[in-house]
C-alpha positions in Angstrom: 4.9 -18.0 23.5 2.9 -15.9 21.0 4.5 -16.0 17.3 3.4 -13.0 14.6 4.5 -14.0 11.5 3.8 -11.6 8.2 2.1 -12.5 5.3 2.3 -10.3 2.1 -0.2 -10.6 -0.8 1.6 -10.7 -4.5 1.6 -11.4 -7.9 1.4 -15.5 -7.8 4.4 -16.8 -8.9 3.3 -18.7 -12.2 1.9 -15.3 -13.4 4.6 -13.6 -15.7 4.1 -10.2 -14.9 4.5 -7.5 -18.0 5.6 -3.5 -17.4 2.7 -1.5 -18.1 2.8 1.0 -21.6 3.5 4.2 -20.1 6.4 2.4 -18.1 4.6 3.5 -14.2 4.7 0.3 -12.7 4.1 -3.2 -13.5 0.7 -4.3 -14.9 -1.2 -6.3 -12.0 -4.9 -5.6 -13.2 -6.7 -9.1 -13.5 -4.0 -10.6 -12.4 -4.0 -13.8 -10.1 -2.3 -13.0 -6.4 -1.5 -15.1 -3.9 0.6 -15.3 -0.4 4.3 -14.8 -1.4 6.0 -18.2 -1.4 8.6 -17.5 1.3 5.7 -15.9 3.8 4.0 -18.9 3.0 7.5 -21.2 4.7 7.0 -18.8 7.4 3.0 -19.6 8.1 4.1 -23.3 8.3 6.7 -23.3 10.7 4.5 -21.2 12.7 2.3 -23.8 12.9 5.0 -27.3 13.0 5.9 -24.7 16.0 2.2 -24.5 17.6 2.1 -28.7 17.0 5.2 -29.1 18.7 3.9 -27.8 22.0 6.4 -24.8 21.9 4.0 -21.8 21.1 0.5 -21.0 22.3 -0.8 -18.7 19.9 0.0 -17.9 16.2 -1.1 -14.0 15.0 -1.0 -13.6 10.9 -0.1 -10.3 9.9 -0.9 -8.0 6.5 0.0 -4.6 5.2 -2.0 -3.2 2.3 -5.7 -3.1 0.4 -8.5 -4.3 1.5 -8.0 -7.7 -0.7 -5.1 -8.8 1.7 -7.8 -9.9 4.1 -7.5 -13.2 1.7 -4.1 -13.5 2.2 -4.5 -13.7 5.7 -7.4 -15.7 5.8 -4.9 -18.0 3.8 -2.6 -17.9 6.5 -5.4 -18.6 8.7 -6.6 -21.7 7.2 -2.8 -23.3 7.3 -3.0 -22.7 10.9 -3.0 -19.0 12.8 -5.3 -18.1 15.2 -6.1 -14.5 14.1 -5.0 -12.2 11.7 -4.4 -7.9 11.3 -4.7 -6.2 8.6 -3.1 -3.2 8.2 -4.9 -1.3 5.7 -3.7 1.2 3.6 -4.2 2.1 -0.1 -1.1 4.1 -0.5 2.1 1.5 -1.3 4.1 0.5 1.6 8.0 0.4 1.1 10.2 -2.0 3.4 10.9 0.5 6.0 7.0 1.8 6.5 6.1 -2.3 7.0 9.1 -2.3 9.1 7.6 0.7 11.3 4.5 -0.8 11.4 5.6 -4.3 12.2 7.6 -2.8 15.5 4.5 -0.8 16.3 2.6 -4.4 16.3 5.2 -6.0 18.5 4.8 -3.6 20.8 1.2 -3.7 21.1 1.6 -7.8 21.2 4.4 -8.4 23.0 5.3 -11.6 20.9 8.5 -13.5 21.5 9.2 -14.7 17.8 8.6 -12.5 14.7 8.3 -15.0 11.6 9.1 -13.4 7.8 10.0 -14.5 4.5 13.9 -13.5 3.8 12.0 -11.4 0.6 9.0 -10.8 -1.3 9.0 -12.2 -4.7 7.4 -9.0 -6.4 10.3 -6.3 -5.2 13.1 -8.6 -4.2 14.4 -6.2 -1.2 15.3 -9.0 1.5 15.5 -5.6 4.2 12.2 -6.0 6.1 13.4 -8.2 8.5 16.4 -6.7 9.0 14.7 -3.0 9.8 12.8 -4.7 12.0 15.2 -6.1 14.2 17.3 -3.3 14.4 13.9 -1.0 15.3 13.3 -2.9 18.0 16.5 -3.9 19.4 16.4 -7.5 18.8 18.4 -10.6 17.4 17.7 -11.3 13.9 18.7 -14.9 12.2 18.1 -14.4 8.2 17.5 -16.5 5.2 17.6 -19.7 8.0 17.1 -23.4 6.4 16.1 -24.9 10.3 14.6 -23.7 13.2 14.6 -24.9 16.8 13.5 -23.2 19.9 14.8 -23.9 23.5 15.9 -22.9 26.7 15.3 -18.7 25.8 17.0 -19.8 22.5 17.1 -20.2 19.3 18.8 -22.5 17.0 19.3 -21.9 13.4 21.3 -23.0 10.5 21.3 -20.4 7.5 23.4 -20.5 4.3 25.8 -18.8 3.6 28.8 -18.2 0.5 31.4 -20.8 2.5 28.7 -23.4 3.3 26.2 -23.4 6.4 26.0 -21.2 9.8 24.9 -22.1 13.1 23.6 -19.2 15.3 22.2 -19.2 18.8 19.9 -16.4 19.2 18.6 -14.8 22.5 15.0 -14.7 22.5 12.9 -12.7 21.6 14.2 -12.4 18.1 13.4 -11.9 14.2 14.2 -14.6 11.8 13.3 -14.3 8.2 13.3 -17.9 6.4 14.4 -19.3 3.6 12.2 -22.1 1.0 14.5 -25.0 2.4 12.8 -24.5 5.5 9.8 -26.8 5.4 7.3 -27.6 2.5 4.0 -25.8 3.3 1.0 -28.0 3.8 -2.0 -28.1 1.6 -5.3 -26.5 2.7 -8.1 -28.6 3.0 -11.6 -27.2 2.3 -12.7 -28.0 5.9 -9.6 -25.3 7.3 -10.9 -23.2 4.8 -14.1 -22.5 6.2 -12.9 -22.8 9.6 -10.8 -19.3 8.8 -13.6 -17.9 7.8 -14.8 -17.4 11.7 -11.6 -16.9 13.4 -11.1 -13.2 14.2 -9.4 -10.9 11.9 -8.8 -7.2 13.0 -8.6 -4.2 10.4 -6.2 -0.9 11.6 -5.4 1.8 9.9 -1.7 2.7 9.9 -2.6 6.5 12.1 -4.1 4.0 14.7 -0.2 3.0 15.0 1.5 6.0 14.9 3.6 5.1 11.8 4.4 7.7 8.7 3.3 5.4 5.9 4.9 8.2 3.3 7.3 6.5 0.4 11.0 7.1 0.8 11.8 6.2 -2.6 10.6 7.2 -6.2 10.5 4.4 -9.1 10.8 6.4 -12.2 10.7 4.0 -14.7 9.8 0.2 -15.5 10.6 -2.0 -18.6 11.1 -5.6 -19.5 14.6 -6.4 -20.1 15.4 -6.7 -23.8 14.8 -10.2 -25.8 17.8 -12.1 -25.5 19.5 -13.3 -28.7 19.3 -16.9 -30.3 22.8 -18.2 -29.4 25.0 -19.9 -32.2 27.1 -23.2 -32.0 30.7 -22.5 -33.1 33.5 -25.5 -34.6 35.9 -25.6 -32.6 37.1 -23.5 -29.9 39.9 -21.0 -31.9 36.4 -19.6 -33.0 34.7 -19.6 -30.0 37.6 -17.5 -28.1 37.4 -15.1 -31.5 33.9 -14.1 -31.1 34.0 -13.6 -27.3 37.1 -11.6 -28.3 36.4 -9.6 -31.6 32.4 -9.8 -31.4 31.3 -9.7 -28.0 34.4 -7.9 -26.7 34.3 -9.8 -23.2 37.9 -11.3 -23.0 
């Protein structure tokens, strides 16, 4: 069974990003990226999949610039067999990646599509979702275990009351969740494997897929500084100032 899992390329996590001045967007120049954490679960139960005997071939996808070939190359070293790259300089918003994902499974014919539940630079936990309603398909989100079988797959996923088991009919989408697995370190040797396994570059015309924003962000700022926070004496004063001062009770 072939797997595609996607892999996007983002802020790394230890960065702490800033708004830019004019308030257009956040300010990214210089800054360090890397493969968003949750893409990163993905890539590694790709390959504990691949080890286990249970799929035959492992295909990293990207969506964006041309620097995303790293990402994938990333993705490579851990494990895949051969990335795309979707390359586009215009930004991609969760339903064009969702277009263009479907137009990939169509063209590879995998039975698993691998995701992170979200990315950690716009939050939007909907790719996955778009994508399995595009094509038809069971989805299992946010899942903390995987196991294939028998046309099937197993998952647990959290939810508010606890934890839910889903059988899914294959083939199906399954976004994962950090619990999943703890990714494995690259070793320089993998590294420089990557560097010769195959990596193709498409533009998004070659699919067929209007790449054209749906949404308009008008504004970005940091959120305010909070406040020092005060002890109080006893708790008559405490209920006065959440009463009288901060007016929540």
């Amino acid at each position: 069974m072939k797997v595609l899992v996607a892999v996007k390329r983002v802020v790394d996590y230890n960065v702490n990003v800033r708004a830019k001045t004019d308030g257009t967007g956040a300010d990214i120049a210089n800054v360090k990226m890397s493969m968003n954490p949750f893409d990163e679960v993905a890539v590694e139960e790709a390959v504990r999949l691949k080890e286990a005997g249970k799929v035959s071939e492992i295909v990293a996808v990207s969506m964006g610039v041309s620097a995303c070939q790293d990402t994938i190359r990333t993705a490579l070293a851990m494990g895949a067999d051969r990335g795309i790259l979707v390359e586009s300089d215009t930004e991609l918003q969760s339903l064009a990646v969702a277009k263009l994902l479907k137009a990939l499974v169509d063209k590879e014919a995998p039975g698993l599509v691998l995701l992170g539940k979200q990315a950690i630079d716009d939050d939007s936990n909907q790719t996955a979702q778009m994508l399995a309603a595009l094509l038809g398909w069971a989805q299992g989100t946010f899942i903390s275990k995987l196991e294939l079988g028998d046309g099937k797959a197993t998952v647990i996923r959290e939810v508010d009351g606890g934890l839910e088991t889903d059988s899914l009919t294959m083939p199906t989408v399954i976004s994962v969740d950090l619990r999943l697995n703890e990714p494995r370190f690259v070793k320089l040797p993998n590294i420089m494997k990557a560097k010769k396994k195959p990596l193709e570059v498409i533009k998004p015309d070659a699919l067929g897929v209007d790449t054209s924003p749906r949404l308009v962000y008008s504004n970005y700022r940091e959120p305010p500084a909070r406040k020092a926070g005060i002890k109080v004496p006893d708790v008559a004063t405490l209920v006065d100032k959440l009463k009288n001062e901060a007016k929540v009770i």
